[in-house]
C-alpha positions as CSV (number, residue, x, y, z in Angstrom):
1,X,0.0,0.0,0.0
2,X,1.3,3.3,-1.0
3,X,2.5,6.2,2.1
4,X,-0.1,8.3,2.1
5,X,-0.4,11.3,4.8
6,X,-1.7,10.5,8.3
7,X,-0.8,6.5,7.7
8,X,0.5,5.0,10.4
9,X,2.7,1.9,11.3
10,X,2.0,-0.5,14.1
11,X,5.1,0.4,16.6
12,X,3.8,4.0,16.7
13,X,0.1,3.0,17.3
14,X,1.7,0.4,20.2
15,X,4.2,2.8,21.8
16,X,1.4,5.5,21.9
17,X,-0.8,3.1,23.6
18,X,1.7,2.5,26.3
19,X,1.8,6.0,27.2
20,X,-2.2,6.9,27.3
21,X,-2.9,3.5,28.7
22,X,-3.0,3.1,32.7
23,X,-4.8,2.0,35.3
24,X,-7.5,4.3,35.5
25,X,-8.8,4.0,31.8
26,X,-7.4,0.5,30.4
27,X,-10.7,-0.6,30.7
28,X,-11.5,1.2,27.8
29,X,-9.5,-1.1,25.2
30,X,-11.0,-3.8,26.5
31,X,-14.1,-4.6,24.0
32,X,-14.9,-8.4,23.7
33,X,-13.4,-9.3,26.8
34,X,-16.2,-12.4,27.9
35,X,-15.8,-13.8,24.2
36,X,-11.9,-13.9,24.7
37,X,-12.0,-16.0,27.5
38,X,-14.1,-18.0,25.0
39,X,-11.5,-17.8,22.7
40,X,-9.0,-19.6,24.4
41,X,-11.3,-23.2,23.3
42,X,-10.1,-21.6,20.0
43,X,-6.4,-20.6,20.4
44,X,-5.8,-20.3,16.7
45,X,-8.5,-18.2,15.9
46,X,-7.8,-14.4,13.9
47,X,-11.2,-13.6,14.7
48,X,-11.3,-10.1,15.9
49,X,-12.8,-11.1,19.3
50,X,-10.0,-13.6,19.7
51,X,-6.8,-13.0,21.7
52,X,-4.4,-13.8,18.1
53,X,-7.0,-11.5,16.1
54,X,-7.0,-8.7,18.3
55,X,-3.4,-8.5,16.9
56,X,-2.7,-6.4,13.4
57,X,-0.9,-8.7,10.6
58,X,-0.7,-6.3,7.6
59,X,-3.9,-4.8,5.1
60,X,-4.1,-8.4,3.7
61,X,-4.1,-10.7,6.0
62,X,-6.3,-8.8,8.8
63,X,-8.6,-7.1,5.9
64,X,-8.8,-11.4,4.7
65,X,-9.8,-12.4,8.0
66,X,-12.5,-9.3,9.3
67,X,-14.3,-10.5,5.8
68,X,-14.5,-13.6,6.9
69,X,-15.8,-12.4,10.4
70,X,-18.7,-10.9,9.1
71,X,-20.1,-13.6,7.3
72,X,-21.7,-13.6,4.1
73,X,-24.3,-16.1,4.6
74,X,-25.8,-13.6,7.8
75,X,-25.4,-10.5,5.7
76,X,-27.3,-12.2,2.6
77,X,-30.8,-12.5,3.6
78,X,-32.5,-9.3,2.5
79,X,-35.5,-11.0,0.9
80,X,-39.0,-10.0,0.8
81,X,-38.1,-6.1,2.3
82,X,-41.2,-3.5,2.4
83,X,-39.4,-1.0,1.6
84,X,-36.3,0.1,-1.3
85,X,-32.4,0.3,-1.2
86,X,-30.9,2.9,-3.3
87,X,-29.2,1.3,-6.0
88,X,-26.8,3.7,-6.3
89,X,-25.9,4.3,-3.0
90,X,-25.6,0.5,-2.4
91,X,-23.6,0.6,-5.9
92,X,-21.2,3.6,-4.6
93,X,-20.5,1.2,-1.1
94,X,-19.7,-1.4,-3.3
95,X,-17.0,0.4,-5.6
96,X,-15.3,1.3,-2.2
97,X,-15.2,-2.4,-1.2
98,X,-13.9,-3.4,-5.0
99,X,-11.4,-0.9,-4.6
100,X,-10.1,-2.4,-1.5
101,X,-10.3,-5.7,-2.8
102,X,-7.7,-4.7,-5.8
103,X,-5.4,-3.5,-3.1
104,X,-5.0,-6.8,-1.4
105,X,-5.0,-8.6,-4.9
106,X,-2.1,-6.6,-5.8
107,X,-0.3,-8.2,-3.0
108,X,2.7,-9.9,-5.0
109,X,3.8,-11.5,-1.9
110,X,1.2,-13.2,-0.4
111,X,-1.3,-15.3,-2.8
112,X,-2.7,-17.3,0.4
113,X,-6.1,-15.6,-0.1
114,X,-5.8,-14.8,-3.5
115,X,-8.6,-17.4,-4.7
116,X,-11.1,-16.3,-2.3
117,X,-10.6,-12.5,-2.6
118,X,-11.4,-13.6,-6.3
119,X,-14.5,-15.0,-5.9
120,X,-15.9,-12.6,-2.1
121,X,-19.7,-11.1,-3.8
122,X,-19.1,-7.8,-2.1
123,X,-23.1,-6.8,-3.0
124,X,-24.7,-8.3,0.4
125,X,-22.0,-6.6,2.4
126,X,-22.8,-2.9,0.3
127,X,-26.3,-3.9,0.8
128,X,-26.2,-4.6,4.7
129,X,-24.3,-1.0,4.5
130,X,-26.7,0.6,2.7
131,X,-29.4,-0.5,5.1
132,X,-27.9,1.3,7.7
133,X,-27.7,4.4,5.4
134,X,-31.5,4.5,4.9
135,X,-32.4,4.3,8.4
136,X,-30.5,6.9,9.7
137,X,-31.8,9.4,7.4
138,X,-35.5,8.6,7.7
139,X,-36.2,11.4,9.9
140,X,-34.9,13.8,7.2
141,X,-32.5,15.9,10.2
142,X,-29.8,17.5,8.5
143,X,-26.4,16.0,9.2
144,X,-23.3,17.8,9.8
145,X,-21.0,15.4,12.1
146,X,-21.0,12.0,12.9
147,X,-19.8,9.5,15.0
148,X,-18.9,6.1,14.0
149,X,-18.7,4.0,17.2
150,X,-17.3,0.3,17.0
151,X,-16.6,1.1,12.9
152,X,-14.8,-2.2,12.6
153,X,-14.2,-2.5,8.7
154,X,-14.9,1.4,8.2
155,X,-18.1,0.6,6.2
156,X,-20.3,3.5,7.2
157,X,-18.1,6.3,5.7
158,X,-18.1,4.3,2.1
159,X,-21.1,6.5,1.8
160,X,-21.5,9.1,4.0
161,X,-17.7,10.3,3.6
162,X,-18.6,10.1,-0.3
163,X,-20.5,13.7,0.1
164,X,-19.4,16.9,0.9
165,X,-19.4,19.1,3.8
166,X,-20.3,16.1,6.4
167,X,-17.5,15.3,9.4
168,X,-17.5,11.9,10.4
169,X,-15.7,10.6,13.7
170,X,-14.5,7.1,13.9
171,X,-13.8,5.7,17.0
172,X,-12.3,2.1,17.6
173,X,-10.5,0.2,20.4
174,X,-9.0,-3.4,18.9
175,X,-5.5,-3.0,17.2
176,X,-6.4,-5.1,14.6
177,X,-9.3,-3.5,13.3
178,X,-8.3,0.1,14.0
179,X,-5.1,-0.9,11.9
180,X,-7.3,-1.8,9.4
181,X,-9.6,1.3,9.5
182,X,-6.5,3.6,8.9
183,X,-5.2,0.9,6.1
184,X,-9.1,1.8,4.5
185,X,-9.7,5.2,5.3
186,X,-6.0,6.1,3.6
187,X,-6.7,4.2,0.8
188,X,-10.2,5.5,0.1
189,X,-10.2,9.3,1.4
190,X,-6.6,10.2,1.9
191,X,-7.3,13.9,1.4
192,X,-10.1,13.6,4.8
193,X,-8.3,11.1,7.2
194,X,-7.4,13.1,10.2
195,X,-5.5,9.8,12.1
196,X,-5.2,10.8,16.2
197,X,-1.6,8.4,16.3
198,X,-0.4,10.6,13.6
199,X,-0.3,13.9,15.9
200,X,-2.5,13.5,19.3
201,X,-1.6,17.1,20.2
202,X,-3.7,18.3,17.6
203,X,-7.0,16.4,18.5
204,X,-6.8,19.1,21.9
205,X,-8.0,22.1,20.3
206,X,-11.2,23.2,20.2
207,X,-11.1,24.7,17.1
208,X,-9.7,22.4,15.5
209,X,-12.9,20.5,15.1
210,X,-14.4,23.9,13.1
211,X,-13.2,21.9,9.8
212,X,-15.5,20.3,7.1
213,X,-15.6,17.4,5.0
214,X,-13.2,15.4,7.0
215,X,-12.6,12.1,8.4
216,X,-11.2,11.8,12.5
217,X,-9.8,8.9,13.2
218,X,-9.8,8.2,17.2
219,X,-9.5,5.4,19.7
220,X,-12.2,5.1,22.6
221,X,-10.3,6.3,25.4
222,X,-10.3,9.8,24.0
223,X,-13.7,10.3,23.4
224,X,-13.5,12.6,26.0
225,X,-11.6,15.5,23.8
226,X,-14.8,15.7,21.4
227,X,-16.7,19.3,21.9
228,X,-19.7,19.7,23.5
229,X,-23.0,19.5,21.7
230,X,-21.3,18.6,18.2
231,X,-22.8,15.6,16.6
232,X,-25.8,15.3,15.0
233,X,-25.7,11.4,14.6
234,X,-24.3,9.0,16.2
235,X,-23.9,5.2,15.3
236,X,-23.2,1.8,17.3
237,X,-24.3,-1.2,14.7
238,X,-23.6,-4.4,16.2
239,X,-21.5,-3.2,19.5
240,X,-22.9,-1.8,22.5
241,X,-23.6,-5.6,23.8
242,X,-19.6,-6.5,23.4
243,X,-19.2,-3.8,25.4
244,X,-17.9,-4.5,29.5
245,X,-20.2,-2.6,32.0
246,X,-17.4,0.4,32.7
247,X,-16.8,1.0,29.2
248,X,-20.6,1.2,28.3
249,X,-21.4,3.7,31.4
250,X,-18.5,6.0,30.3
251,X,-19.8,5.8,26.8
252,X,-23.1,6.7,27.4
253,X,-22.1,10.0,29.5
254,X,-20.4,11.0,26.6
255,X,-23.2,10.8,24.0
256,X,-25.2,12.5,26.2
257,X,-22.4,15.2,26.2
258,X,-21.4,15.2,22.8
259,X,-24.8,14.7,20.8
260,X,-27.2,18.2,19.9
261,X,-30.1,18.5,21.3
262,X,-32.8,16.6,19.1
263,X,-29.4,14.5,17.7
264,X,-30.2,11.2,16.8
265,X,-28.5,7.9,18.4
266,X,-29.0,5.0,15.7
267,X,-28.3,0.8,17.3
268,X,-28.5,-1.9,15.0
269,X,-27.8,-5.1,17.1
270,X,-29.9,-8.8,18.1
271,X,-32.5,-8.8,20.5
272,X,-31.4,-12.2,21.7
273,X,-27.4,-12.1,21.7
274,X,-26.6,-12.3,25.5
275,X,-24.2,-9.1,26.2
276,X,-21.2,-9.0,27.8
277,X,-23.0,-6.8,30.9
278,X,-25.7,-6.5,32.4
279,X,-26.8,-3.3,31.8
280,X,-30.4,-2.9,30.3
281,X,-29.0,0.2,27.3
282,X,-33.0,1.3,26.9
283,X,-33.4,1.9,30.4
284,X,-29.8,4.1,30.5
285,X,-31.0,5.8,27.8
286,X,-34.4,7.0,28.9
287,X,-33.1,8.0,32.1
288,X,-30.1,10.1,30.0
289,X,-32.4,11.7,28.2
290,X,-33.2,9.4,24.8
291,X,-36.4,8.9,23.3
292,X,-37.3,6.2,21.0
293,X,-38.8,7.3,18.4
294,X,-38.2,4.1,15.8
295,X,-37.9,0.7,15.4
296,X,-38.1,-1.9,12.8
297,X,-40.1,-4.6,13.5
298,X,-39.5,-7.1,10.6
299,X,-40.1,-10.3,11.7
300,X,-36.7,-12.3,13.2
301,X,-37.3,-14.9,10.0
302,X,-36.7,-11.7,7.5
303,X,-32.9,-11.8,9.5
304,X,-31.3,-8.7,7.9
305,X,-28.8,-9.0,10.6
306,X,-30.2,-7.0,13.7
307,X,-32.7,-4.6,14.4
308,X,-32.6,-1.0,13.8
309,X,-33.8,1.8,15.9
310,X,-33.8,5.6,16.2
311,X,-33.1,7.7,19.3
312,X,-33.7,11.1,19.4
313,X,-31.8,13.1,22.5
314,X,-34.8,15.0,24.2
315,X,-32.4,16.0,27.2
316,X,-35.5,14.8,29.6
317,X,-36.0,12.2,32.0
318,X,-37.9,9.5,29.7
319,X,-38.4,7.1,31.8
320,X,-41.8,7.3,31.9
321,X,-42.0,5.9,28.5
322,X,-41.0,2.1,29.5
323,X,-44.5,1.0,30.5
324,X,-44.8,-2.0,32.5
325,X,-47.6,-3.2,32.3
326,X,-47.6,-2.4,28.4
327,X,-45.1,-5.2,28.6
328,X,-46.4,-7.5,31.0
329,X,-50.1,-7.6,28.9
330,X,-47.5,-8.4,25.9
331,X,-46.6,-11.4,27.8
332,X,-49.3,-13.0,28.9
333,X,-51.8,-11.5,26.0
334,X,-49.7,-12.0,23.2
335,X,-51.9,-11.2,19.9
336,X,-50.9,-15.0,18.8
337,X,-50.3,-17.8,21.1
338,X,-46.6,-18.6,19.8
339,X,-45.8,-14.8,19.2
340,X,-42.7,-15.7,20.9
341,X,-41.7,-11.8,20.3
342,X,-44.0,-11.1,23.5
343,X,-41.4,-11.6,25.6
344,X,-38.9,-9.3,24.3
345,X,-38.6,-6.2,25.9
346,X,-39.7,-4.0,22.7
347,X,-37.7,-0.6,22.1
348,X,-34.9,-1.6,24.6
349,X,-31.8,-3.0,23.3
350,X,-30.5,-6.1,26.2
């Protein structure tokens, strides 16, 4: 892969890491943790949530194996949908994953992955993308900045980063895949990518978040330096339930910081994936000041990989809005008698 500016190499991420990293706010690196003790079963594994796939390789190898982790047969099943994907915008997604797909092909050393980089149909992948793109712009807000949080591939600025004028922050924790998001985000925007390892001092300065049309790179533990009332959007797909208990409490308290008033938060994860707390993330955020405004409620055979939901920051106490005994008539007066949905708690991601 070419140098680009703002490209960095695995000793400086590491040695940098040393130096922010202590007691008081390791924690915060520490994403996956219950499925690594898992992981020892599988001591060869290069999954990302494994203790060997936590570490970066190169572009190829760790950019061969997150493909893998997500799965084409899970991202494949968007049959029967009432409603459209943009073509074009699933299309535009797509182009970005061919793109990186040529870079690892042109790989003269290595040719271990060759045949299946070959033959990987990219199109479920852009569509599972592209998904997420339509959801979070349903309610028509205008979008200025956005955060990214948990971006593992860097899918969700293959679109949004692909218009002008828009800021998007993505934040990341696991060496492996926030190597890999620099690897992508240098390839793809080189002109946006505004890398944290590359110069921490800058990230410091208020103003220095007054530019436009770029693309901050940043790990978790220094969420913290973000202004005030900035973002206008913010998306978790697929990670607040990997999350330990510390590091989802300190998150929380900063999107409550950090979003505008009438932002919007947008989840995308299972209903029935046991978490790695014990935290109930609806009843944080009504009590933060989140209102649930949307949710899709496809049924669990139409499997498109999660379920999304909108959260708009009302900066009121909302916990009014979890009604119990809304929930408990769900239960036992279920509208079929094996509507085995009755017993989820609707609205409020586990």
């Amino acid at each position: 892969m070419n140098k680009i500016a703002e490209k960095i190499s695995i000793d400086k991420l590491r040695n940098c890491i040393k130096r922010e990293l202590d007691d008081s706010n390791e924690y915060l690196s520490r994403w996956l943790e219950v499925f690594v003790n898992k992981a020892k079963l599988l001591p060869d594994s290069r999954r990302p949530w494994a203790p060997r796939g936590r570490e970066y390789l190169d572009f190829y190898e760790t950019f061969y194996y997150v493909l893998h982790w997500y799965c084409q047969f899970k991202s494949g099943r968007f049959k029967d949908m009432g409603w459209k994907i943009d073509e074009t915008v699933a299309e535009n997604i797509r182009e970005k994953f061919l793109r990186l797909n040529r870079e690892a092909l042109s790989n003269k050393n290595k040719n271990q992955f060759h045949e299946y980089f070959k033959n990987y149909d990219f199109y479920p992948l852009s569509l599972y993308t592209a998904i997420d793109y339509k959801f979070q712009n349903i309610t028509g807000t205008k979008v200025d900045n956005i955060l990214d949080f948990g971006s593992g591939i860097g899918r969700q600025a293959f679109q949004w980063c692909s218009q002008g004028s828009v800021n998007l922050f993505s934040v990341d924790a696991i060496e492996s895949l926030y190597m890999l998001q620099n690897d992508v985000y240098s390839l793809l925007f080189p002109d946006k990518l505004i890398e944290y390892f590359y110069g921490p001092e800058r990230f410091c300065d208020p103003g220095f978040y007054s530019m436009r049309d770029k693309l901050y790179h940043l790990p978790t533990w220094k969420l913290d330096l973000l202004p005030d009332r900035y973002f206008d959007l913010i998306i978790c797909v697929q990670v607040l339930q990997e999350l330990n208990k510390e590091t989802l409490r300190f998150l929380l308290r900063q999107f409550r910081r950090i979003v505008k008033k009438n932002g919007i938060l947008y989840i995308r994860d299972n209903e029935f994936w046991k978490p790695a707390h014990k935290l109930r993330v609806g009843r944080e955020l009504l009590e933060q000041g989140w209102e649930l405004i949307f949710k899709y409620t496809g049924h669990e055979g139409a499997d498109i990989a999660g379920i999304p939901r909108l959260w708009v920051f009302t900066d009121a106490d909302n916990r009014k809005s979890f009604r119990h005994l809304t929930r408990i008539k769900r239960v036992f007066f279920p509208s079929h008698p094996f509507d085995y949905s009755a017993w989820r708690d609707y609205g409020l991601p586990i």
